[in-house]
C-alpha positions in Angstrom: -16.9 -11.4 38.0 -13.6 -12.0 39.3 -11.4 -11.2 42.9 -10.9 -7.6 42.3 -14.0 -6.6 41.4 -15.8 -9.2 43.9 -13.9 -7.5 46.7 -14.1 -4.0 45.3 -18.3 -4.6 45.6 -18.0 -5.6 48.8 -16.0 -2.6 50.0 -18.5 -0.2 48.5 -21.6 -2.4 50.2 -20.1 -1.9 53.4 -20.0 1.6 52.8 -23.6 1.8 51.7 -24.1 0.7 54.9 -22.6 2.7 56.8 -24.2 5.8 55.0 -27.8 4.0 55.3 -27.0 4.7 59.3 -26.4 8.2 58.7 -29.1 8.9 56.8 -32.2 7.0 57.9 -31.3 6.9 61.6 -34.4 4.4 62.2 -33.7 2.0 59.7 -35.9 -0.1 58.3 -34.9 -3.1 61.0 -37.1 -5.6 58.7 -35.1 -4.5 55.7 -31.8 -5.4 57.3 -33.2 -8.8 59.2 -34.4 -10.0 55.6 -30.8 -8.7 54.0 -29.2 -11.1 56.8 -31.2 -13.9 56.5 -30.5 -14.2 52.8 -27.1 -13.6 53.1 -27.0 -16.4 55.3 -28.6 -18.8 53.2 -26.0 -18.0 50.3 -23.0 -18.4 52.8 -24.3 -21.5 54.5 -25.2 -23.0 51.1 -22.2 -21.9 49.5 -19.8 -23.5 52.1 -21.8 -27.1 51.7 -22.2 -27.1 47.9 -19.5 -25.6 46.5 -16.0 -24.6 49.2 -16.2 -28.0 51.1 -16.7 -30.5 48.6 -14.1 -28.6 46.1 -11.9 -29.1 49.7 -12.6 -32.5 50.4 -12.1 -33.8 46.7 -8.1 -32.5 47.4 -7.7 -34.2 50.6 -10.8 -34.9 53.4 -8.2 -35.1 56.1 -7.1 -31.5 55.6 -10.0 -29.9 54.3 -11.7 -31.4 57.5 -9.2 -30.4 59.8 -9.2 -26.6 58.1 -13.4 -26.9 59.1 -12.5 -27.9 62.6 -10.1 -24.9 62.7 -11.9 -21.9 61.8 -14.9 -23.1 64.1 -12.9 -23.5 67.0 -10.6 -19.8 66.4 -14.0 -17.9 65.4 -15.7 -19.2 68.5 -12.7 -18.3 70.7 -12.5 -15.2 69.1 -16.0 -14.1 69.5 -16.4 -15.4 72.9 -13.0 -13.1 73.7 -14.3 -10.3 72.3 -18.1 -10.7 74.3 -16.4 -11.3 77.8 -14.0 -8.6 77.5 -16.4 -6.0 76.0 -19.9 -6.6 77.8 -20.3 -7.2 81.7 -23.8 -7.5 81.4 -23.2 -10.3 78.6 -24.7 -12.7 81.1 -27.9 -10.5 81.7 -28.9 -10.6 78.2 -27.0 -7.7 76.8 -27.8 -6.8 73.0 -24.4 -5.0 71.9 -21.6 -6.9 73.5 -18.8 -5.4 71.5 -18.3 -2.2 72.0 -16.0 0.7 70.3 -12.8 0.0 69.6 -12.9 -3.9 70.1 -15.9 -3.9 68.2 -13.7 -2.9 65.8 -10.6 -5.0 65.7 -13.1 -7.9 65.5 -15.2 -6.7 62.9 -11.6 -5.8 61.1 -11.0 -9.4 61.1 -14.3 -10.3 60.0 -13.4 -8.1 57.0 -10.1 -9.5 56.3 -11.2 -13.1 56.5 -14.3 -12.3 54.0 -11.3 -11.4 52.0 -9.7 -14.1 52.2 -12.7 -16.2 51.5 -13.4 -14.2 48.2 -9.6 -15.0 46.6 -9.7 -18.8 47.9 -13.9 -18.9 46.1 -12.5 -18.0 43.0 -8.9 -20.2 43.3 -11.1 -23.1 43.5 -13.7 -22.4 40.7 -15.2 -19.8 39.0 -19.1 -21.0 40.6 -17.7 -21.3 44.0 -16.0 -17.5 43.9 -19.5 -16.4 42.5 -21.6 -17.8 44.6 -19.0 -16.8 47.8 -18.9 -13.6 46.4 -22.7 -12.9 46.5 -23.0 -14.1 50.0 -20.4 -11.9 51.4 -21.2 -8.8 49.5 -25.1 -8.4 50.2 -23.4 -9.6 54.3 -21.2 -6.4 54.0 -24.1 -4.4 53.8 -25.4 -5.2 57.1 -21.3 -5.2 58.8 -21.5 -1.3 57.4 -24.4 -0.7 59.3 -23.9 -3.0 62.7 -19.9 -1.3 62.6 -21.0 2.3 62.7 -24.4 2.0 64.9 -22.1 0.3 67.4 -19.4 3.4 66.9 -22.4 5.9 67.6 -24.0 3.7 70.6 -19.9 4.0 72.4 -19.8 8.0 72.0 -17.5 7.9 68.5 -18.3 11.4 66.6 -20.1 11.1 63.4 -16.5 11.3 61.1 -14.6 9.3 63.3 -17.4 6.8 62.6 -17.3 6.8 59.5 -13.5 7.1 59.0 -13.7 3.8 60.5 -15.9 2.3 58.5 -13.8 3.2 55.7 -10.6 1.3 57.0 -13.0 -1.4 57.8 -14.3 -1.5 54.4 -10.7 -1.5 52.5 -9.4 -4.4 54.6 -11.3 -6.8 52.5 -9.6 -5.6 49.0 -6.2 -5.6 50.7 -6.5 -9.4 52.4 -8.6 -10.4 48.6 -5.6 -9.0 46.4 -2.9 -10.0 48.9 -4.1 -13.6 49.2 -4.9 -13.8 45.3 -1.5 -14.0 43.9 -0.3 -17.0 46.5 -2.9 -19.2 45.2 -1.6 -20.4 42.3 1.5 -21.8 44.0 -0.3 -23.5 46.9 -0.2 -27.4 47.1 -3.2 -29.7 46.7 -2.9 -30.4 50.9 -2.7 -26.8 51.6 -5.6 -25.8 49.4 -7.5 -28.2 51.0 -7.0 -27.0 54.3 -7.6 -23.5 53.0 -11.1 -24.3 51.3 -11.7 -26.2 54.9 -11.3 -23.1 56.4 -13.2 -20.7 54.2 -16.1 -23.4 54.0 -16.2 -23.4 58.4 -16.0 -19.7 58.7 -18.8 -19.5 56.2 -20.6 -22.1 58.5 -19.9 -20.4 61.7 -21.1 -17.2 60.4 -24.5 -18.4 58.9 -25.6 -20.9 61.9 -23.9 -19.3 64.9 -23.1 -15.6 64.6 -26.6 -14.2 62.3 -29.2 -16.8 62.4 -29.4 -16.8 65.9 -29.8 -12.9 66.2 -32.6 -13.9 63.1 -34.5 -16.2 65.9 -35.7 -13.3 67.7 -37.0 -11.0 64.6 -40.6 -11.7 64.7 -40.7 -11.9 61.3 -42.4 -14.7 59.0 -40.6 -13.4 55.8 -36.7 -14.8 57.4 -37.7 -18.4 56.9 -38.1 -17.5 52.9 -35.9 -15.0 52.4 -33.0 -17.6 54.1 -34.4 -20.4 51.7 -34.4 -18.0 48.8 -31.2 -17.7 49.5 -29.8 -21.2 49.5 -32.0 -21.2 46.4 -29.9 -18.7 44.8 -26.7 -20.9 45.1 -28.3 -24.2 44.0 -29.4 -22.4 41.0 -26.2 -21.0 40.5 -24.4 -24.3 41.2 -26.8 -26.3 38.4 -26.4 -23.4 35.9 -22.9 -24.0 35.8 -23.3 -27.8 34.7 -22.2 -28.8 38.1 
């Protein structure tokens, strides 16, 4: 497995998604809590075992400061979107992004898992697989979330999905783009790269889906989260690591 065909799967997962909407209305909501928590277990995993000690090997300083940095921007970011989107955010509102600034944020989401994808695999073959899982089975669920949240704001049915389909080729473009600059990027720089993939893998995992996760009454998130973290240490041993 390599960039283009990491990014390529998770463009057509997003998609599946989005379809999945379309043609199961009431979708299996267990289904897609399970997909998430597992997800989340590969990215958090992923981010600890392989992106940020591959960082912090090249330089600590940076790859630290790269951490710092994509928690603090996501947070911002997020917390931008919510407050500008949702007046009832402080009553407990469930969908706080709505329409089109549901969509420039998710759009960013897409173009950072890109990102992540090309800097996984310019650090090590293991890392870009184990990345590469963890973002494609968590573009699955983006498909869905994007185009129930297009629905929910009164988007027709093909504007929808038209969306979805720029949303989904945005990830490609920001993999491929990024992929050819590697190669020429310092040790220091690198660092601060893998810093930031590793944080926006950790921001993702512990404050954006597992908190959703907490209120699924479901017993089978613990495992399938575990499972996934499981996945990656295998993965990681496999490799001689």
């Amino acid at each position: 497995m390599n960039t283009a065909i990491s990014s390529l799967a998770a463009m057509i997962c997003t998609l599946a998604g989005a379809f999945l909407v379309f043609g199961y209305g009431d979708q299996n909501k267990k289904f897609l809590s399970r997909t998430l928590a597992f997800s989340s277990g590969i990215l958090v995993s992923a981010a600890f075992v392989e992106i940020l000690p591959e960082g912090f090997a090249l330089g600590s300083s940076n790859a630290s400061f790269g951490c710092l940095t994509a928690l603090f921007v996501l947070f911002l970011l997020e917390n931008f979107t919510i407050f500008n989107t949702c007046k009832e955010y402080v009553e407990g509102c469930d969908i706080h992004a709505m329409g089109t600034f549901a969509f420039m944020a998710m759009s960013l989401h897409s173009l950072t898992d890109g990102f992540n994808i090309a800097v996984g695999f310019g650090s090590s073959g293991t890392a870009g697989l184990n990345v590469s899982l963890g973002i494609i089975l968590h573009k699955f669920v983006d498909g869905i979330t994007i185009v129930s949240i297009l629905l929910h704001s009164g988007k027709t049915a093909k504007n929808s999905m038209w969306l979805a389909f720029i949303l989904s080729v945005m990830t490609p473009l920001a993999a491929l783009g990024v992929q050819p600059a590697l190669g020429s990027v310092p040790e220091a720089a690198m660092a601060f790269l893998l810093g930031l993939s590793g944080g926006s893998f950790v921001y993702i995992s512990l404050a954006d889906a597992l908190p959703r996760l907490h209120k699924t009454p479901d017993r089978m998130l613990p495992p399938a989260f575990l499972a996934g973290c499981a996945v990656v240490f295998l993965i990681h041993r496999l490799a001689g690591n």
